[in-house]
Structures are given as structure tokens and as C-alpha cells.
C-alpha positions in Angstrom: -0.1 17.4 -42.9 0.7 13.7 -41.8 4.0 14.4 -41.8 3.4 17.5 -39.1 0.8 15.0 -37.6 3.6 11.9 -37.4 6.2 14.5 -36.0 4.0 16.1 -33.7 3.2 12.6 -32.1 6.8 12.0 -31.8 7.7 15.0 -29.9 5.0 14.2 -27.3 6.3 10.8 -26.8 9.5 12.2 -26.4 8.4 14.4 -24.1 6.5 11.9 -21.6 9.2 9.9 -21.8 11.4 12.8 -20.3 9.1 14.2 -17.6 8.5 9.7 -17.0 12.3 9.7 -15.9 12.7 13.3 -14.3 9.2 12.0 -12.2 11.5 8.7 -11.2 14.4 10.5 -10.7 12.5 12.7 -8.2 10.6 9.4 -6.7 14.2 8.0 -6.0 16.0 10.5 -4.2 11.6 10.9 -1.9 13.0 7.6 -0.9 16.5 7.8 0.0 14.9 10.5 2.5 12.2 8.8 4.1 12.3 9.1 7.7 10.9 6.4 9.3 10.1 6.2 13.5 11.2 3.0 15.0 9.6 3.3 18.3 6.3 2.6 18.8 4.6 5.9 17.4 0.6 4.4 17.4 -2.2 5.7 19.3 -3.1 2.4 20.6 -0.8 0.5 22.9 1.4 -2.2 20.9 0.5 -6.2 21.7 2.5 -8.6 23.3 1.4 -11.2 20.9 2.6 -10.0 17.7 6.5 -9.0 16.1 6.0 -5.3 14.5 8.3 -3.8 12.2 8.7 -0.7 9.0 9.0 -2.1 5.5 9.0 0.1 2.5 7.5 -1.5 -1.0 6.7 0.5 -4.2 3.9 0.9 -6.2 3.9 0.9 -9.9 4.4 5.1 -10.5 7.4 4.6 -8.2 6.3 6.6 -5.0 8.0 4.4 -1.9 5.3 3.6 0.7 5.8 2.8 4.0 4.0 0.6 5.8 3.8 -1.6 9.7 4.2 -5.3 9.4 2.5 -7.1 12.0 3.7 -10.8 12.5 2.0 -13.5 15.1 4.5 -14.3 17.3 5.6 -18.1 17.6 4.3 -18.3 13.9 5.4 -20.9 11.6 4.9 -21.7 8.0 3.1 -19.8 5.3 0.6 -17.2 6.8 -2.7 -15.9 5.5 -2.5 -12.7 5.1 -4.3 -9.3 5.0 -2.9 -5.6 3.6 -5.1 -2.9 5.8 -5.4 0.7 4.8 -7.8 3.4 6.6 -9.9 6.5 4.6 -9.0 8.9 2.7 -6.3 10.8 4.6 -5.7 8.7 7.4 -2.0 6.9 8.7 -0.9 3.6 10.0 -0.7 4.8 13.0 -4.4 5.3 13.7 -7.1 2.6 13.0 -5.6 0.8 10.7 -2.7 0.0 12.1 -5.1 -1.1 15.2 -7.2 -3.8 13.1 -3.8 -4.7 11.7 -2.1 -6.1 14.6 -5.7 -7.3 16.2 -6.2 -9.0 13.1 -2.0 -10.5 13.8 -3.3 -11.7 17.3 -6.1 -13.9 15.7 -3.2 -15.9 13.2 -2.1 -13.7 10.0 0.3 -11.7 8.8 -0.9 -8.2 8.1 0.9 -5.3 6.7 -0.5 -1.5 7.1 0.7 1.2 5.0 0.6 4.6 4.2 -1.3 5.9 1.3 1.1 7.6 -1.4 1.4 11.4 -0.7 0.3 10.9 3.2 2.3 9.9 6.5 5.3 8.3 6.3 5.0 7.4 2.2 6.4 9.6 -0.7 5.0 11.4 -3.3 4.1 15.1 -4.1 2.7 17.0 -3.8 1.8 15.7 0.1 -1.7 15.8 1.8 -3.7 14.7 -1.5 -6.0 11.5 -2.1 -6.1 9.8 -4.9 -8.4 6.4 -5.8 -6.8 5.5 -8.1 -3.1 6.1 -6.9 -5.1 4.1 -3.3 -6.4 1.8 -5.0 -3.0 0.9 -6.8 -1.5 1.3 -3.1 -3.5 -1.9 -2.4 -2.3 -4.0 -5.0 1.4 -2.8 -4.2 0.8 -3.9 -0.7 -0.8 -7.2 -2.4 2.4 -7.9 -4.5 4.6 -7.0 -1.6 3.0 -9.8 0.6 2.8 -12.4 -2.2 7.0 -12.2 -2.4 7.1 -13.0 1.4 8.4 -16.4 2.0 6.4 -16.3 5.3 3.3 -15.5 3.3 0.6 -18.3 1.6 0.1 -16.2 -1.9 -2.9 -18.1 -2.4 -4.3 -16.3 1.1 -3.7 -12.9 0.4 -7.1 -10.8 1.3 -7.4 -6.7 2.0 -9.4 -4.9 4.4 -10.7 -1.1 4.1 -13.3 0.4 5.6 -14.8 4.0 5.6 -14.3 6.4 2.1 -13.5 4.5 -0.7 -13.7 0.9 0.7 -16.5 0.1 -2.2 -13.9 1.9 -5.1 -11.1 0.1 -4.0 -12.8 -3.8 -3.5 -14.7 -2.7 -6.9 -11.0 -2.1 -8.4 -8.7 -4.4 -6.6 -11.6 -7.2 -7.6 -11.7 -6.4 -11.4 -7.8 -7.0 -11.6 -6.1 -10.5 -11.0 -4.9 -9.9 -7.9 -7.2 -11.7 -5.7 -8.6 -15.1 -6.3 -11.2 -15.7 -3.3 -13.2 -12.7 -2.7 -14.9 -11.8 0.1 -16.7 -8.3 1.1 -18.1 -7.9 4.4 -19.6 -5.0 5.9 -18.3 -4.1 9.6 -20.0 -2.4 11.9 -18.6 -1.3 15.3 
């Protein structure tokens, strides 16, 4: 019976270990396809006092996610900086993208991405919300800033608002990611 037990335990690790790589596999060739717009494609009108470009990053299952860097122009040093991601459901193209580059007129660097599964971002199956795959989003978007040589990694802060902003500063709080905490509530 241990022996089944033993060899039964095997065979599943085996196994993950199989549909692991296969899952990779399929999260590498997501990104070699990722189709990203260069031209301004927001529904608010792009500033004249930040840079904006697309950067991709990865989050630790693997799915690519794409994302709107917002840069102050006539910047210099290491920049505070803030990652910005909407509700449940919604692209860098919409609000988020807006506080981004508002918040990039007022002095820091701000990056804001697509969810995994939504917009421009990989992952299947597409359309789906998951806090937990989010909230991991976040600290991908963290970690991406912190390797900017542009970036103060000591003044890296995140801003969500709407569905899930209490899950994800509950999460991204509990981990070592951030080291001054702040949680505001906005109103508009």
C-alpha cells in the first residue's frame, strides 16, 4: 500500500511537471504574438508633458503582460514611481491609463498594464478575472519598475481603485514588496 501510495505520488508530480512546461510552452509562443498598437489608442487625449511608451514584463505563471509607461518629460534621476491597474475587466486604455499619465505630469514614473487574460496581455482563456492572478499582476508590475535604472526602488507605490482595490492592497501589503504603505480612499 505505501508503495502504490509512494508511486502514485510520483506519477502526479510527473504529471504537473509536464502540463507546467506544456502551460510555458503555450505562454511563450502568447508572447511572440502579442500585438501591440503604437499609436495613441486611449480614450483620453495624450499629454504633452509626459514620454509614453509599450513595455511587456512577466508575471510569475509566465503570461506576458503589457502595459503603458508614462515618463515626465525633462526628468532626471531616480523617479518615484506608481504601477496603476483599473477593475476587474477593464484596459490601459481607459482610466487607468488616465491617472497614469496625470499622475506622470505631477513628477513620477508610472506604468499601466493590462490584467492577465484581458486587452493587450496574454493568457487563456481571455476575458476572465482572477484576484489572485491581479493581484500577482501588481507585484510583476512592482518588480518590473524596481529593475528600472530610472526608478528609486525604495519609492515604488500602486494605485487601484474600484473591484478589488481592498484584495489587492490587502495582498500586495502582506508580501515584501512594498515598504511604506499608504491606502487612501479617492473619491471623484
Amino acid at each position: 500500500m505505501k508503495n502504490k501510495c509512494m508511486a502514485m505520488a510520483v506519477c502526479l508530480c510527473i504529471t504537473a511537471n509536464l502540463f507546467a512546461a506544456d502551460n510555458h510552452l503555450n505562454n511563450d509562443s502568447m508572447e511572440k504574438n502579442l500585438n501591440l498598437t503604437e499609436e495613441w489608442d486611449k480614450v483620453f487625449p495624450q499629454s504633452d508633458k509626459v514620454n509614453h511608451t509599450k513595455v511587456i514584463f512577466h508575471n510569475r505563471y509566465g503570461i506576458t503582460l503589457a502595459a503603458d509607461l508614462y515618463i515626465p518629460k525633462n526628468a532626471g534621476g531616480k523617479l518615484p514611481a506608481i504601477t496603476v491597474s483599473g477593475p476587474f475587466g477593464a484596459v490601459k486604455e481607459q482610466s487607468s491609463g488616465l491617472y497614469a499619465q496625470t499622475l506622470a505630469e505631477r513628477g513620477f514614473l508610472t506604468i499601466a498594464f493590462d490584467p492577465s487574460y484581458t486587452g493587450e496581455s496574454s493568457g487563456e482563456p481571455r476575458y476572465v478575472a482572477s484576484p489572485d492572478i491581479n493581484t500577482e499582476d501588481f507585484s510583476a508590475a512592482v518588480d518590473y519598475l524596481s529593475t528600472r535604472d530610472d526608478v528609486d526602488a525604495e519609492r515604488i507605490g500602486f494605485s487601484v481603485f474600484a473591484d478589488g482595490a481592498v484584495w489587492h492592497s490587502m495582498r500586495l501589503l502582506s508580501t515584501h514588496v512594498l515598504k511604506r504603505p499608504s491606502l487612501q480612499r479617492c473619491t471623484t
